[in-house]
C-alpha positions as CSV (number, residue, x, y, z in Angstrom):
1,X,-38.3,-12.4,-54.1
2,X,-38.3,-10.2,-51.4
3,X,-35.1,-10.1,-48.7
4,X,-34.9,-8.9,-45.2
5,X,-33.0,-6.6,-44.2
6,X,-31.7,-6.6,-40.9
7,X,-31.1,-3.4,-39.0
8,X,-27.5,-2.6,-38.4
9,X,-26.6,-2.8,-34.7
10,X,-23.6,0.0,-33.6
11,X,-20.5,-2.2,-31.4
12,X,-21.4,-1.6,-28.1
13,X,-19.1,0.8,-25.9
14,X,-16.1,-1.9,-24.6
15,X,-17.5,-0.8,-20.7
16,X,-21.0,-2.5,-21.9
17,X,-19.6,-5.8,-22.9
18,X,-17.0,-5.9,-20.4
19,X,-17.1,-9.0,-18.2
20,X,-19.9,-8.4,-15.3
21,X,-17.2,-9.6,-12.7
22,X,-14.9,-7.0,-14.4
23,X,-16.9,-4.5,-13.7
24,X,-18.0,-4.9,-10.4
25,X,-14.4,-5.8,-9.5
26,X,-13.5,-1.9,-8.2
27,X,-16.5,-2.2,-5.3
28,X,-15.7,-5.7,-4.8
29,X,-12.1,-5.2,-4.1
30,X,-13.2,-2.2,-2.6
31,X,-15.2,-4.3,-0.1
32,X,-12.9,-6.8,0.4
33,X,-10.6,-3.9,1.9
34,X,-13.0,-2.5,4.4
35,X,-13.6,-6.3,5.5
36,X,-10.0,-6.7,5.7
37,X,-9.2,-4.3,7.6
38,X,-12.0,-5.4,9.8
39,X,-10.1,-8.4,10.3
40,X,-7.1,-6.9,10.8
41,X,-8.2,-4.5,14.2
42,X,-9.5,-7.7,15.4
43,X,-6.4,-9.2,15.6
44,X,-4.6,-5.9,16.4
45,X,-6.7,-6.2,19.5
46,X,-5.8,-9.7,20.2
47,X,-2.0,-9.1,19.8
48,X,-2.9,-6.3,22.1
49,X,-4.4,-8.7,24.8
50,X,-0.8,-10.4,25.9
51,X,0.5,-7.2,26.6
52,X,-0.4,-6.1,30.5
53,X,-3.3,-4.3,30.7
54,X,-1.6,-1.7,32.9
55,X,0.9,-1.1,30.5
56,X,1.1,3.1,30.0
57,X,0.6,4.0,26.5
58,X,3.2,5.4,24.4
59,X,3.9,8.8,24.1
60,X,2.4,10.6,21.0
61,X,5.7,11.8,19.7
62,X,7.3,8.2,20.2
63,X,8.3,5.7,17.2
64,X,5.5,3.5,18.0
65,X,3.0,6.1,17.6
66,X,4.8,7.6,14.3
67,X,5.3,4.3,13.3
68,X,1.9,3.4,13.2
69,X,0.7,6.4,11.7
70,X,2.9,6.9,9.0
71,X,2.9,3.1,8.0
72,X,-0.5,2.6,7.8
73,X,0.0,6.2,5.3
74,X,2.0,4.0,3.4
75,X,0.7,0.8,3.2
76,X,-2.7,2.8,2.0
77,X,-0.8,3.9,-1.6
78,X,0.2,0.3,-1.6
79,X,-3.2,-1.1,-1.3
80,X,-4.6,1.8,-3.9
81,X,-1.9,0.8,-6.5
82,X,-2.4,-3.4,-6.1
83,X,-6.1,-2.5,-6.5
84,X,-5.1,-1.2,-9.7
85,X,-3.4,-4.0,-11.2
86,X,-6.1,-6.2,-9.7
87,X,-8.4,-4.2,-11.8
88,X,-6.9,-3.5,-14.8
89,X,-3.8,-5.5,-15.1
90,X,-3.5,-8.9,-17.5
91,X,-0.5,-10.9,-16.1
92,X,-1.7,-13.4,-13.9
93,X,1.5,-13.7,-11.8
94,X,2.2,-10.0,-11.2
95,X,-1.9,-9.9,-10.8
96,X,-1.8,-12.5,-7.6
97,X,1.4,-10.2,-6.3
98,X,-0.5,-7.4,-6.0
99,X,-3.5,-9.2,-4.5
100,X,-1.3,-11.0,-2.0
101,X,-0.2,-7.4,-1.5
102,X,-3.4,-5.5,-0.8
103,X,-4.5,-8.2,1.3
104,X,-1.9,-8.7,3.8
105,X,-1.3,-4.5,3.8
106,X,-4.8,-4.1,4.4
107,X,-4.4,-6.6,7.4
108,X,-1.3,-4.5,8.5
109,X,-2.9,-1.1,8.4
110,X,-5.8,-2.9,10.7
111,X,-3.8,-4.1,13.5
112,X,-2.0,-0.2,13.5
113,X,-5.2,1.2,13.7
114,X,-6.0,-0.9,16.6
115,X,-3.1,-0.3,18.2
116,X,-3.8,3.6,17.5
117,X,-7.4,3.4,18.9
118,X,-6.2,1.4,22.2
119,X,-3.6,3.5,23.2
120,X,-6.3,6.7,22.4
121,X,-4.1,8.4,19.6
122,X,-5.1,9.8,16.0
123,X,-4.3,7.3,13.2
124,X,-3.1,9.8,11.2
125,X,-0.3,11.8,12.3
126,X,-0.5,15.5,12.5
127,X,3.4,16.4,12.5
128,X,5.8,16.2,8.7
129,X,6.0,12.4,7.6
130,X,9.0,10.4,9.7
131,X,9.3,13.3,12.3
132,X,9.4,10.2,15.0
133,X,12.5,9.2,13.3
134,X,16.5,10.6,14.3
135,X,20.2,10.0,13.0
136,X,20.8,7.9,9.9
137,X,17.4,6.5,9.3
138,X,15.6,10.2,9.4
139,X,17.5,10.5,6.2
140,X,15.5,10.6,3.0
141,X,12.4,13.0,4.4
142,X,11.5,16.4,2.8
143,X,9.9,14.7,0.1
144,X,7.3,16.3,-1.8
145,X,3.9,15.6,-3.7
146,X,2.5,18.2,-5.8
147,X,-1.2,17.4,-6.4
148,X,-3.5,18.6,-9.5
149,X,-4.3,21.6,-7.6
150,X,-0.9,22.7,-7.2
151,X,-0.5,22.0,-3.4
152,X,2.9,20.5,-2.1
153,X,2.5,18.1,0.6
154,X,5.1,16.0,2.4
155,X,5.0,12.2,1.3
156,X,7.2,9.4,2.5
157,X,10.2,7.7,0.6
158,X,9.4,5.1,-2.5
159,X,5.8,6.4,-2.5
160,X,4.1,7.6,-5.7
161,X,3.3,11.0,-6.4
162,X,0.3,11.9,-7.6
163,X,1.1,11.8,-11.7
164,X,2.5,8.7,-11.4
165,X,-0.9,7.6,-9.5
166,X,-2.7,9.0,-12.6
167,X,-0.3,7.5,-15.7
168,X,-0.9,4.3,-13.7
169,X,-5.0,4.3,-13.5
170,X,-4.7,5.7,-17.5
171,X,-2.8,2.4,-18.3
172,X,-4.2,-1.4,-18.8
173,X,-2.7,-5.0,-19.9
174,X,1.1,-4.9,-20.4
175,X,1.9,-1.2,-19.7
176,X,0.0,-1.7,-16.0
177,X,1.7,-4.6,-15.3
178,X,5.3,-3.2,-16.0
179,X,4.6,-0.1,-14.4
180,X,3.1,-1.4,-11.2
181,X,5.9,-3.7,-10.5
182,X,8.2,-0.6,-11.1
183,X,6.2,1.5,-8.6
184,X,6.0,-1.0,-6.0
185,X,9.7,-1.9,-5.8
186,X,10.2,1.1,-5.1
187,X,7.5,1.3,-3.1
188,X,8.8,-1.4,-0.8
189,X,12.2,0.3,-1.1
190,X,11.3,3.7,0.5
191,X,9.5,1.7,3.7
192,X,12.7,-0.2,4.5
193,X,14.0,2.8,6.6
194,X,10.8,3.0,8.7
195,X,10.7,-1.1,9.6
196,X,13.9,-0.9,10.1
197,X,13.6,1.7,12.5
198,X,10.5,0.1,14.7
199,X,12.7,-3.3,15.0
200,X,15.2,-1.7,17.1
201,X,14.4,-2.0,20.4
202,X,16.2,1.1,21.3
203,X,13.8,2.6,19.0
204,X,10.9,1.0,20.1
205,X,10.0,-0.8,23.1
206,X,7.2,-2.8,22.4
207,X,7.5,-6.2,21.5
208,X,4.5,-6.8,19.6
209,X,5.3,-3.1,17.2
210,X,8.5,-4.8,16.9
211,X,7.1,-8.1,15.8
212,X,4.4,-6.7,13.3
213,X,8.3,-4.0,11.8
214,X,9.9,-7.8,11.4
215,X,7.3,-9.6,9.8
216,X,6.8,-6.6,7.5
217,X,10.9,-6.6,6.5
218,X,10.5,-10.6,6.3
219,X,7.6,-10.6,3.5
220,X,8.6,-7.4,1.2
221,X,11.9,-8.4,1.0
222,X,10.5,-11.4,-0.8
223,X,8.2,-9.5,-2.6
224,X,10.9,-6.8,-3.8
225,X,13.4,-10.1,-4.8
226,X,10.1,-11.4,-6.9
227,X,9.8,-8.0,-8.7
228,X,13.3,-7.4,-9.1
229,X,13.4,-10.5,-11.1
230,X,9.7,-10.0,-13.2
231,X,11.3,-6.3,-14.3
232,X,14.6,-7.7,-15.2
233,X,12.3,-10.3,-17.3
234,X,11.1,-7.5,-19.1
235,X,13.8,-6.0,-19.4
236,X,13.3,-2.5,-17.5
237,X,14.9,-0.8,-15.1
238,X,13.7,-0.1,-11.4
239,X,12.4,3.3,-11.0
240,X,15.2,5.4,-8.7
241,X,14.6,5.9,-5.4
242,X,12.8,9.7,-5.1
C-alpha cells in the first residue's frame, strides 16, 4: 500500500496573510487625508466668502497668521498618530476616537491652509513655534525635539517627540491602544494655550479664526474627558505635560 506524502508548506510571513483591507489600510487612510483636506480648503474658502472682500489681510507676524501655521503643525502629529491606531490598534472604541480625530483635524488643517493661501502667506511658519503669542499664554515654548540624526528642533507643547513617534509605530493591539490615548491627551493638552489664545478677540480680530479656536476648544475638551476616563479604565496615568 503505497501513501502520499504531502509536501510540507512553511507558515506564511503574518504580512502575507494579513487581511487585504489591513494592508491597504496605510494608503487608504492616507488617501482619505489628502481628500480631506481637500474638503476642508473648500470650506476654508466658503467661511472665507462672508468676510468682505476688501478686508486687508493680516499681518504675517499676527496671531491669525501664527495661529494658522502652527495649528495646522499640530494638528499634522495628531492626524499621523490617529493614523496609527487606525492602523495598528485593536480596541474598537479608542480606534473610532482616533478616526473621529484624524478626520475632523484633517478638516481643520484644510480650512487654515485656505485661510493661509487667501491672505498670500506660507503655511508653515518660518519664526520659533508660538512666537505670535505674548504674556501668560507664551508660556511653555522652548521645547525641543531631538530627531534620529541628532538635530534639535523647536516643537510645540503636548506634542510627541520623535521616540515616542517610533515606540508608538513599534507597538500593536493593547500596548497601541494605551499608548495613543496617553499621547493624545496630552496632545490635546499642549494645544489648549494656542485656542485659547486665537478666541480672544484682543488677540485676534477675525471672527471666523475665532470661531474655527472655539469649535476646536469645544470638541477636544470632549475628547480629552473621553480619554481621561478610557486611561483611568486601564488603570494608567496621563503622560506629564513636556
Amino acid at each position: 500500500m503505497t501513501t502520499t506524502e504531502h509536501p510540507q508548506t512553511e507558515s506564511a510571513p503574518e504580512e502575507a496573510i494579513r487581511p487585504g483591507w489591513r494592508r491597504q489600510l496605510p494608503a487608504l487612510i492616507g488617501l482619505g487625508v489628502v481628500a480631506l483636506l481637500l474638503v476642508g480648503v473648500g470650506v476654508g474658502l466658503l467661511v472665507g466668502r462672508t468676510v468682505p472682500s476688501d478686508e486687508a489681510s493680516p499681518a504675517p507676524d499676527s496671531a491669525a497668521v501664527g495661529f494658522a501655521q502652527d495649528m495646522s503643525a499640530h494638528h499634522a502629529q495628531a492626524v499621523s498618530m490617529a493614523a496609527v491606531e487606525l492602523d495598528r490598534g485593536t480596541d474598537e472604541q479608542v480606534r473610532s476616537l482616533a478616526f473621529d480625530i484624524l478626520t475632523s483635524q484633517s478638516n481643520q488643517i484644510g480650512q487654515m491652509q485656505s485661510w493661509l493661501q487667501r491672505w498670500g502667506r506660507p503655511l508653515a511658519s518660518t519664526t520659533p513655534a508660538m512666537s505670535w503669542m505674548t504674556g501668560d499664554h507664551a508660556m511653555g515654548m522652548g521645547v525641543s525635539m531631538t530627531a534620529g540624526d541628532g538635530v534639535t528642533t523647536p516643537i510645540m507643547p503636548g506634542m510627541a517627540t520623535e521616540p515616542e513617534l517610533s515606540r508608538l509605530r513599534s507597538l500593536s493591539g493593547s500596548a497601541v491602544d494605551t499608548y495613543f490615548l496617553q499621547l493624545m491627551l496630552r496632545h490635546h493638552q499642549g494645544g489648549q494655550h494656542m485656542m485659547e489664545y486665537a478666541v480672544d478677540p484682543q488677540h485676534v480680530s477675525e471672527g471666523y479664526v475665532r470661531d474655527l479656536a472655539q469649535q476646536m476648544i469645544n470638541v477636544q475638551t470632549t475628547e480629552a474627558d473621553t480619554m481621561s476616563q478610557m486611561l483611568s479604565e486601564r488603570r494608567t496615568a496621563p503622560l506629564p505635560m513636556n
